[in-house]
C-alpha positions as CSV (number, residue, x, y, z in Angstrom):
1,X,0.0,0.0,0.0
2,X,1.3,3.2,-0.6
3,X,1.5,6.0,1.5
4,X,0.4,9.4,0.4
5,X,3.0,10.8,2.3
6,X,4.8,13.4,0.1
7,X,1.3,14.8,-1.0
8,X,-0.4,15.5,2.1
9,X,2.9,17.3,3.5
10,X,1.3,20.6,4.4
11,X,0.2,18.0,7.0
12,X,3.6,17.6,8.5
13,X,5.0,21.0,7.9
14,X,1.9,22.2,9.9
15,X,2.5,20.0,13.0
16,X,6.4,20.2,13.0
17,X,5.7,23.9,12.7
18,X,3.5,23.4,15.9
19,X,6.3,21.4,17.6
20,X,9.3,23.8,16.9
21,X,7.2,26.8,18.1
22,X,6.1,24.4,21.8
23,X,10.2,23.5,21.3
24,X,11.1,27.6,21.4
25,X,8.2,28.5,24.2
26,X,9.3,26.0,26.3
27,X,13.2,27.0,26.3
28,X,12.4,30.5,26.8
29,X,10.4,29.8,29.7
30,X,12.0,26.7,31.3
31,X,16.1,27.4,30.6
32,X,18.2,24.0,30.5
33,X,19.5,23.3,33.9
34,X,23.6,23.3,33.2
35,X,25.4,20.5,35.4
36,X,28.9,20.9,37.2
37,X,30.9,20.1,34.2
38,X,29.6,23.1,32.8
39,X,29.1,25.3,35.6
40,X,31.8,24.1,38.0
41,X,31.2,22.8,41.2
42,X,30.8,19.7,43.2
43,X,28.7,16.7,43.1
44,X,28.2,13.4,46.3
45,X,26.2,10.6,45.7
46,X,25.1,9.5,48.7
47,X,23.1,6.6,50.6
48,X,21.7,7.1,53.7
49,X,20.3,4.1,55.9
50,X,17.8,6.5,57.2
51,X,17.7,8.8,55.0
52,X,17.2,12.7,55.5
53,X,15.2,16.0,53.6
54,X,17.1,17.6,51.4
55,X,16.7,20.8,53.9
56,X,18.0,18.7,56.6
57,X,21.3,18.5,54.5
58,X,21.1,21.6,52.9
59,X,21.3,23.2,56.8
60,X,24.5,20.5,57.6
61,X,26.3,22.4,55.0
62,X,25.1,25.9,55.7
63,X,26.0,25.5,58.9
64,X,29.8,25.1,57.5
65,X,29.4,28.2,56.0
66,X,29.8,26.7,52.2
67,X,28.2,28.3,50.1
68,X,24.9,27.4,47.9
69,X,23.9,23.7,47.8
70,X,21.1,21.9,46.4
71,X,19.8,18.6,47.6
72,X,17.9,15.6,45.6
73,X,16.6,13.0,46.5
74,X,16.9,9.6,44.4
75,X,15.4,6.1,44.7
76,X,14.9,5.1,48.2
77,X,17.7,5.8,50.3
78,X,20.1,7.5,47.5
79,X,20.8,11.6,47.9
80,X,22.6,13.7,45.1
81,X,23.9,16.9,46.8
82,X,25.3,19.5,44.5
83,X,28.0,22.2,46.3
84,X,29.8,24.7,45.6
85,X,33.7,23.7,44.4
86,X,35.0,22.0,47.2
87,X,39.1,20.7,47.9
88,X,39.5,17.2,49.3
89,X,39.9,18.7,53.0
90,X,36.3,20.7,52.5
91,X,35.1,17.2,51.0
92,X,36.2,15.1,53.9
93,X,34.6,17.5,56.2
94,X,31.3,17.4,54.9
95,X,31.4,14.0,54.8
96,X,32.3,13.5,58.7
97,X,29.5,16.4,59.3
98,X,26.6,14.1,57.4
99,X,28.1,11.0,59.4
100,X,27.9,12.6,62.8
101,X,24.1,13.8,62.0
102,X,22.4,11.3,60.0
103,X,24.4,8.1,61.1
104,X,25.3,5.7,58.4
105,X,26.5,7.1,55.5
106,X,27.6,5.7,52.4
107,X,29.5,7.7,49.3
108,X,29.2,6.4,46.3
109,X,30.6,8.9,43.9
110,X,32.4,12.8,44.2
111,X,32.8,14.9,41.0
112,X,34.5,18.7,41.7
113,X,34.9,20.8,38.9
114,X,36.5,24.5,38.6
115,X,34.5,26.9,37.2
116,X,37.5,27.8,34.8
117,X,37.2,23.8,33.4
118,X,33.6,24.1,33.6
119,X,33.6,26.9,31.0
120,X,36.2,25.9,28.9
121,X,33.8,22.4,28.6
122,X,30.6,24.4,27.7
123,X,32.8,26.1,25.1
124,X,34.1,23.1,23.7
125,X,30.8,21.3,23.9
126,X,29.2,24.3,21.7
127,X,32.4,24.3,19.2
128,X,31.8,20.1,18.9
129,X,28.1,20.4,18.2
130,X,28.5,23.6,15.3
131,X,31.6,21.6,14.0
132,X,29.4,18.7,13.6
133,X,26.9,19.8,11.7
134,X,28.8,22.1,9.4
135,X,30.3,18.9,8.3
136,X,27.2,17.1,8.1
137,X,26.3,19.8,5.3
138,X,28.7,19.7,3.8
139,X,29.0,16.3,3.4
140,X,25.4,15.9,1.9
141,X,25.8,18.4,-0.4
142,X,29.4,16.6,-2.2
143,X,27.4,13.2,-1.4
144,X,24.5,14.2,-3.9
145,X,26.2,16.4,-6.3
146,X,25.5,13.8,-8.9
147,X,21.8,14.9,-8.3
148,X,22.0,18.4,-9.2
149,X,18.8,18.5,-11.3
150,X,16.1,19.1,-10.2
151,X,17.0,19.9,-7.0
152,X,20.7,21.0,-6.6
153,X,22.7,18.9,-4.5
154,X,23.8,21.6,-2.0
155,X,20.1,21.9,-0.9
156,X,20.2,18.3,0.5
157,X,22.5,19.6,2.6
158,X,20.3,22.7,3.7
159,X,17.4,20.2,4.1
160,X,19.8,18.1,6.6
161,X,21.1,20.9,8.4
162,X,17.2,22.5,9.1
163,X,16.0,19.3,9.9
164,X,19.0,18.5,12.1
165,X,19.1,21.9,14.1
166,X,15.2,22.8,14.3
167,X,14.0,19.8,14.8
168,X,16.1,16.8,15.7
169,X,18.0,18.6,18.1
170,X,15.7,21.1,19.2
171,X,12.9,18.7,20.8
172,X,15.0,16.7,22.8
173,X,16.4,19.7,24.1
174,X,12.9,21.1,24.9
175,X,12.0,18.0,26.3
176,X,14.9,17.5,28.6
177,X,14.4,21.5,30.1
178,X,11.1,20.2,31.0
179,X,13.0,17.3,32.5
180,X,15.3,19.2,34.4
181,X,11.9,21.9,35.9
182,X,10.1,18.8,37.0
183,X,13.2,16.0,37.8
184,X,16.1,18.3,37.7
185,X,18.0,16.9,35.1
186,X,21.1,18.4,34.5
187,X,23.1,19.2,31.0
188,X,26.2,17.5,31.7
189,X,28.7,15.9,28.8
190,X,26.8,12.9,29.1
191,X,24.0,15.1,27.2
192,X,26.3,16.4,24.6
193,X,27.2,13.3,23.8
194,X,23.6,12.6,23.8
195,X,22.8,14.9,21.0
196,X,25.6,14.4,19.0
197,X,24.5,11.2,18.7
198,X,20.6,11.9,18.0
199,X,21.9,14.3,15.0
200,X,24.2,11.3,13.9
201,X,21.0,9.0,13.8
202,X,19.3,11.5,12.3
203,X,21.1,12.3,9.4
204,X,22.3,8.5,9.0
205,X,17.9,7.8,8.6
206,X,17.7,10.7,6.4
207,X,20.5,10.0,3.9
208,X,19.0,6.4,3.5
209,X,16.1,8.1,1.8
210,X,17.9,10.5,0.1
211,X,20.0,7.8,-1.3
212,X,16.9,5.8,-2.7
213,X,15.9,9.3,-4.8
214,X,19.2,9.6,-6.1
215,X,18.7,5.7,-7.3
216,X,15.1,6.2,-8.4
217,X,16.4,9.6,-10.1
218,X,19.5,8.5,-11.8
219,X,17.5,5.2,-13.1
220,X,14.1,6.2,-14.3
221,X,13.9,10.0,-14.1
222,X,10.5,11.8,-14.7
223,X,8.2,13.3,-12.4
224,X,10.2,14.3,-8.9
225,X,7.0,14.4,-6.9
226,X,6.4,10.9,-7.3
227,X,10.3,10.0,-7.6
228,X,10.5,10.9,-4.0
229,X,7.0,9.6,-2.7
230,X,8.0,6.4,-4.0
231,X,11.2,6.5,-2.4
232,X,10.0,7.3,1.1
233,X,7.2,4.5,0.7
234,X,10.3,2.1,-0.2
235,X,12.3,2.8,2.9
236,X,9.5,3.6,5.3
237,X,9.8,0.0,7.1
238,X,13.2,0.3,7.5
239,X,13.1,3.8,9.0
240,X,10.9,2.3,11.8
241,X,11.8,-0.9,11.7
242,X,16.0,0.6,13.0
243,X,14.5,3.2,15.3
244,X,12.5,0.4,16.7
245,X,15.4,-1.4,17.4
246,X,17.7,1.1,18.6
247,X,14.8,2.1,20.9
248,X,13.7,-0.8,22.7
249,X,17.2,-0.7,24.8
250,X,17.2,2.6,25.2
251,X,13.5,2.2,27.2
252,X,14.7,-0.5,29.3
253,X,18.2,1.0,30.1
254,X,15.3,4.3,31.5
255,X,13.8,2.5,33.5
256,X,15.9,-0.2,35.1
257,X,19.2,1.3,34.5
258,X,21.5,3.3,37.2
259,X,20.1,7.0,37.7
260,X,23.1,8.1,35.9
261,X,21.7,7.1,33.1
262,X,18.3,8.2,33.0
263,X,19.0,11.8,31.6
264,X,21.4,10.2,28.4
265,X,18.6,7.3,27.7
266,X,15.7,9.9,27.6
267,X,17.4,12.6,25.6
268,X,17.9,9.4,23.0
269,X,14.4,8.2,23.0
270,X,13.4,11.5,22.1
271,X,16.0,12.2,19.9
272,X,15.3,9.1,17.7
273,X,12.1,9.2,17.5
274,X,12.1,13.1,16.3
275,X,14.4,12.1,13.9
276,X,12.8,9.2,12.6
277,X,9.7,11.0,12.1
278,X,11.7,13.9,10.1
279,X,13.3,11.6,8.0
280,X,9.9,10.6,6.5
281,X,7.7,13.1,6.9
282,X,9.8,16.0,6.9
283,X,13.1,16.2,5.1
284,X,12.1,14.7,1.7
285,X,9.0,16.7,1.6
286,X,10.8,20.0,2.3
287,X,13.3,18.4,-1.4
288,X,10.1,18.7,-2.5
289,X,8.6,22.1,-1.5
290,X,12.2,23.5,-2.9
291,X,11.5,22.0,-6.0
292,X,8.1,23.2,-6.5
293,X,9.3,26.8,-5.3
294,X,12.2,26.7,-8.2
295,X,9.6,25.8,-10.4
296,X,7.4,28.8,-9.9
């Protein structure tokens, strides 16, 4: 059966339109929550066998006189406690303060990071991500320059790059401030590395149909409408069929993995299933869109 996809996409423009405007509102309103590898500070994961409120901490360490702090609970008996940038004396202090009041205590992890590191990450993080998808681009357009009629081969770059940045990209990050106002998720590197990966998936989905119009093109030619709806119909099942697969782990590592890992296995799910979605129902429409603008 085949799919009227490519002729009903005022459709999909309309609702990724909707989505990327909700993406925008919601980053305005709810900013991302930046982590200590991008802020600096310091970080203890910590199990209590009776455990306290966050205030109840969050007074232990006021009472040092050190700074800010922010307490969270997680799972049962687990606390994270974010500080201000601590040495290993200020560390061991705290540490002997939470023993003395709450009894049994139990670290299982310490990050500290200078502010100085902390901005030369966010910088580098920033510099990764534009780098990326300049060469994404760029690479589409040389991949497809055998294509250049009817649709020049530097616009399936374009239509990569939009896709990538305004979509892909942009609703896991939407979802993941809302995330971080309602579980406090932080953006650490995990989350970079997160979203580089999303926009790798993404593209790698999208050139797959790209690559079946450039076969359809270069073999029968004619009508580019129905070149491409053809071409989305042929690779439709194997869009969904890899996401699917990909997918199913990362749901399972969400909920039954460490809470380390929850942040990095949501920004995924997301992430490949906006880019699935864009793959088929938005990039090779847009091809199309340009062509029929050319045309006029």
């Amino acid at each position: 059966m085949k799919l009227p996809i490519i002729k009903n996409r005022n459709i999909w423009f309309t609702f990724s339109g909707a989505l990327i405007i909700a993406s925008f509102a919601v980053l305005y309103f709810i900013p991302l929550k930046f982590g200590i590898d991008f802020t600096g500070g310091s970080l203890m994961e910590l199990e209590f066998k009776t455990r306290p409120t966050p205030v109840q901490v969050s007074d232990v360490i006021q009472s040092m006189s050190l700074g800010n702090s922010v307490a969270q609970t997680e799972g049962d008996t687990q606390m994270l406690v974010r500080l201000e940038t601590l040495d290993e004396t200020a560390h061991q202090k705290v540490l002997t303060a939470f023993k003395e009041k709450f009894g049994d205590v139990t670290e299982h992890s310490f990050q500290s990071v200078g502010p100085t590191v902390g901005g030369e990450l966010r910088q580098n993080a920033i510099w990764s991500i534009l780098l990326v998808l300049l060469g994404i681009a760029s690479y589409v357009a040389y991949a497809f320059r055998k294509v250049s009629r009817p649709v020049a081969s530097w616009k399936y770059g374009l239509v990569t790059l939009i896709v990538g940045v305004l979509h892909d990209m942009l609703l896991p990050l939407a979802a993941f401030a809302l995330l971080g106002h309602f579980a406090h998720a932080e953006v650490d590197s995990a989350f970079v590395a997160a979203i580089l990966t999303v926009l790798g998936f993404s593209v790698h989905d999208t050139i797959v149909v790209f690559d079946r119009i450039r076969e359809n093109l270069l073999k029968s030619g004619g009508n580019f409408e129905e070149i491409v709806e053809r071409s989305v119909n042929e690779t439709i099942s194997r869009s969904i069929n890899t996401s699917l697969t990909a997918t199913l782990p990362l749901i399972s590592i969400y909920f039954l993995g460490g809470a380390s890992l929850h942040a990095f296995a949501f920004t995924l799910i997301i992430g490949l299933i906006a880019g699935t979605y864009s793959s088929i129902f938005l990039a090779s429409p847009m091809l199309v869109a340009m062509q029929k603008k050319s045309l006029r």
